[in-house]
TORPA-4810 file (N, C-alpha, C, O; in nm, 3 decimals):
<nodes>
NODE_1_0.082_-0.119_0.000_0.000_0.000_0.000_0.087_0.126_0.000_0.062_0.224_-0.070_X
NODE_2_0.197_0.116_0.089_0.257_0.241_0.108_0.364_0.280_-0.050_0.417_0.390_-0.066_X
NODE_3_0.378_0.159_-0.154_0.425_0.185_-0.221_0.365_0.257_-0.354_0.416_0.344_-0.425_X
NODE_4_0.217_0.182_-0.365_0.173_0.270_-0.442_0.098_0.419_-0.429_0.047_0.486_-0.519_X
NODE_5_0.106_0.439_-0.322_0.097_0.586_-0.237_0.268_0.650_-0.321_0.285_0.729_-0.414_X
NODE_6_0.333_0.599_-0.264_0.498_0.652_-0.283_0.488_0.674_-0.432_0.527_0.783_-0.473_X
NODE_7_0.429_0.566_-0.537_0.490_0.608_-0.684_0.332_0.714_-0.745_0.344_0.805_-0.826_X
NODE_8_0.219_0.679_-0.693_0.160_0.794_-0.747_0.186_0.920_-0.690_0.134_1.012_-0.753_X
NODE_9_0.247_0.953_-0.594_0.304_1.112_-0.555_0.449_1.139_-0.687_0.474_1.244_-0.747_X
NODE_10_0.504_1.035_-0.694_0.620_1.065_-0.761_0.544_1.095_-0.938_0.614_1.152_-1.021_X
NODE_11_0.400_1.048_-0.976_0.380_1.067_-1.090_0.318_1.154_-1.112_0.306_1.203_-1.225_X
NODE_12_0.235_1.212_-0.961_0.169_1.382_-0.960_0.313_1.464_-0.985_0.328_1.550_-1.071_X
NODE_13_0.425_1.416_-0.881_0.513_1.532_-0.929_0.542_1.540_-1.027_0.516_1.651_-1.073_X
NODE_14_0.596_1.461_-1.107_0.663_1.444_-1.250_0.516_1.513_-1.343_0.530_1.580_-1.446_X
NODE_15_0.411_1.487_-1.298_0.326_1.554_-1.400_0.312_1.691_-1.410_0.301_1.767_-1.505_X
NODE_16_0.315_1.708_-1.268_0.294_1.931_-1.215_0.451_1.940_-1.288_0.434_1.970_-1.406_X
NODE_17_0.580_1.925_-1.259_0.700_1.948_-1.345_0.693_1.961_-1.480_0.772_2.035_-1.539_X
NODE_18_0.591_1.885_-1.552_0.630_1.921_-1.700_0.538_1.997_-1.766_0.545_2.060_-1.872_X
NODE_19_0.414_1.974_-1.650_0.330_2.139_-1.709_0.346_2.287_-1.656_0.278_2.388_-1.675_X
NODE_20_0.497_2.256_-1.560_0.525_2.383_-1.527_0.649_2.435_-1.598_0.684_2.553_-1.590_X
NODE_21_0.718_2.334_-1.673_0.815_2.350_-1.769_0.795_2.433_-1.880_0.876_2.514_-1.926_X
NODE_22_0.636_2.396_-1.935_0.569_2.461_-2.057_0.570_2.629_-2.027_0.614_2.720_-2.098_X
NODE_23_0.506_2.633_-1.900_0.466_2.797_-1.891_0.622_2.860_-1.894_0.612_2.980_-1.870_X
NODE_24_0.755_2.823_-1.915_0.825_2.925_-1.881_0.825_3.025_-1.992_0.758_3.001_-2.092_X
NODE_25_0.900_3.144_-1.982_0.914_3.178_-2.125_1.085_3.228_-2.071_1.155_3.240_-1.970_X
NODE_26_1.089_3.248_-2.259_1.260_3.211_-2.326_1.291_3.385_-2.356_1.269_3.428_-2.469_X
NODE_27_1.330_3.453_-2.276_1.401_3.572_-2.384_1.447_3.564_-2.454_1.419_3.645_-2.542_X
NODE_28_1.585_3.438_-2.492_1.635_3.434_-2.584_1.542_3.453_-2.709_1.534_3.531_-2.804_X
NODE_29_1.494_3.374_-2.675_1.382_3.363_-2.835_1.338_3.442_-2.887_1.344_3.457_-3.009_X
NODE_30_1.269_3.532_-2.792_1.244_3.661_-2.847_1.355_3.757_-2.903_1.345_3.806_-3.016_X
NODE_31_1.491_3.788_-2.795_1.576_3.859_-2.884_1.588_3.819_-3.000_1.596_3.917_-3.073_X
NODE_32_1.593_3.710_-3.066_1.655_3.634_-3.155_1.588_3.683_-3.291_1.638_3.693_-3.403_X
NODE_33_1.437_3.715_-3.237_1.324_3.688_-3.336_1.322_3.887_-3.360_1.248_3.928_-3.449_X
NODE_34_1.373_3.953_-3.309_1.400_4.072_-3.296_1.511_4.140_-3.434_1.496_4.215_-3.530_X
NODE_35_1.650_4.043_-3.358_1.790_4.080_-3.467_1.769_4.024_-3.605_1.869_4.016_-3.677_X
NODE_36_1.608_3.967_-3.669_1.595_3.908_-3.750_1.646_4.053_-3.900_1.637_4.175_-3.889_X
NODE_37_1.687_3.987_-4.000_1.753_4.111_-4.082_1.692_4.024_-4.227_1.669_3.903_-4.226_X
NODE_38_1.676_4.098_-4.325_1.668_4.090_-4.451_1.542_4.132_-4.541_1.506_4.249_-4.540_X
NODE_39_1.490_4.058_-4.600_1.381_4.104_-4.694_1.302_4.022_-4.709_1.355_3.926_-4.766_X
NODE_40_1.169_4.000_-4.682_1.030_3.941_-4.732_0.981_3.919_-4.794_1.083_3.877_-4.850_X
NODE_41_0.860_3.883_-4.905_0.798_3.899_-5.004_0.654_3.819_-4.952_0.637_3.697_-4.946_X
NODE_42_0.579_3.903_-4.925_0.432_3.810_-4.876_0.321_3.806_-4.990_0.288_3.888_-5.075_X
NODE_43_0.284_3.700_-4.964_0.196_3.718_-5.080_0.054_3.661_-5.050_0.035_3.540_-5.063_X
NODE_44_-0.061_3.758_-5.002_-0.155_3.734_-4.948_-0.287_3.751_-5.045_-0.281_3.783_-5.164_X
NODE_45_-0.423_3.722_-4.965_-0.532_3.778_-5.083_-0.628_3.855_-4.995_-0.733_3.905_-5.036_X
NODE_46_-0.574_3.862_-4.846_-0.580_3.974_-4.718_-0.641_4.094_-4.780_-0.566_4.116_-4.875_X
NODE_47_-0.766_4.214_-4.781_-0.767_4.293_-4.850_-0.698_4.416_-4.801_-0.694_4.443_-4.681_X
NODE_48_-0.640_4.496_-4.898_-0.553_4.589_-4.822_-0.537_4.680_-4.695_-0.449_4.685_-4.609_X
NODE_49_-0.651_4.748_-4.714_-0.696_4.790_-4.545_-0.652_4.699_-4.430_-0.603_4.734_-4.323_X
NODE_50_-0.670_4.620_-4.458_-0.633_4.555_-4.332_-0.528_4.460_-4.329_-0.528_4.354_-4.266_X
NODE_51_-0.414_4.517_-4.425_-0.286_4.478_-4.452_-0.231_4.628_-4.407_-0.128_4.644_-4.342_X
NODE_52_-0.313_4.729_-4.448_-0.180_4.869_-4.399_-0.255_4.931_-4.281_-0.222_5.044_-4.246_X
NODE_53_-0.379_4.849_-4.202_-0.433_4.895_-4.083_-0.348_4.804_-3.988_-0.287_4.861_-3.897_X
NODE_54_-0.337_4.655_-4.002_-0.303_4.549_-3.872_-0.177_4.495_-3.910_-0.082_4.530_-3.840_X
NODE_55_-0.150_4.406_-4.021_-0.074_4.386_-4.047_0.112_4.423_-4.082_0.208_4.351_-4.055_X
NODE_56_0.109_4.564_-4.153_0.208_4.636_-4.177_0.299_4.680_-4.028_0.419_4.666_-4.004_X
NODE_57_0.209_4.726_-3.960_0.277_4.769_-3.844_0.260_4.665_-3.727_0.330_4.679_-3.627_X
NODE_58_0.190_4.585_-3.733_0.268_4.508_-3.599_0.400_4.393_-3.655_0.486_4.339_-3.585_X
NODE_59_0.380_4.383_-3.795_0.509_4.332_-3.868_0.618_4.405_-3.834_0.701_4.347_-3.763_X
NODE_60_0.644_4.533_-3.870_0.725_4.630_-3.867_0.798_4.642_-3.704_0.913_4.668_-3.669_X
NODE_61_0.703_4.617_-3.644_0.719_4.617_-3.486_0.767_4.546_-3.452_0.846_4.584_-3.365_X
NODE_62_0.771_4.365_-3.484_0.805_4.258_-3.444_0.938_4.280_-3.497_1.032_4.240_-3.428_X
NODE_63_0.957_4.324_-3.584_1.077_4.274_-3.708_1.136_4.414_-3.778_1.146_4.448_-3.896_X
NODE_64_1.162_4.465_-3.679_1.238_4.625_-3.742_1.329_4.611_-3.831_1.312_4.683_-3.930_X
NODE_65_1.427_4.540_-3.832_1.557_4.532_-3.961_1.496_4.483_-4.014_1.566_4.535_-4.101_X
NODE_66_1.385_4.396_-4.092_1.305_4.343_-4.216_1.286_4.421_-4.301_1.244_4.530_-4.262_X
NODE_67_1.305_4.408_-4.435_1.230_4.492_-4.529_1.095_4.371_-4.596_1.124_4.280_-4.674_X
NODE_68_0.969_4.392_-4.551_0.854_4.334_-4.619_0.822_4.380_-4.698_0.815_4.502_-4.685_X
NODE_69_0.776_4.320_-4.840_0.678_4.390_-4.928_0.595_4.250_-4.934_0.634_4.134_-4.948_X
NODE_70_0.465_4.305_-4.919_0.344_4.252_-4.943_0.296_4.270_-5.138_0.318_4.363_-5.215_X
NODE_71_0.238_4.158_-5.155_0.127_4.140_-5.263_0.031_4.120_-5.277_-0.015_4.115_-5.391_X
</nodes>
């Protein structure tokens, strides 16, 4: 009895551990996704308004050294 007491605590822990693994977050990743550099070419069927209302600038925001051009 006392053993399977002993291994289901050890499999609650191991379970709370790897769904607390998920929530961390990575700065790296984000810097990374930041120093991103070069040029784009998107090619959407998005209608424009709401390529130079939502899209353009939170692109621009995420990804400052990018040059995007949309189609």
């Amino acid at each position: 009895m006392k053993k399977s007491k002993w291994m289901l605590g050890a499999a609650a822990m191991l379970a709370l551990s790897v769904a607390l693994a998920g929530c961390g977050g990575d700065k790296k990743a984000d810097d990374k996704a930041a120093g991103v550099k070069g040029s784009l070419m998107v090619y959407t069927s998005i209608y424009p308004d709401i390529i130079d209302n939502m899209c353009k600038p939170n692109v621009a925001k995420a990804f400052p050294d990018m040059k995007v051009n949309w189609f």
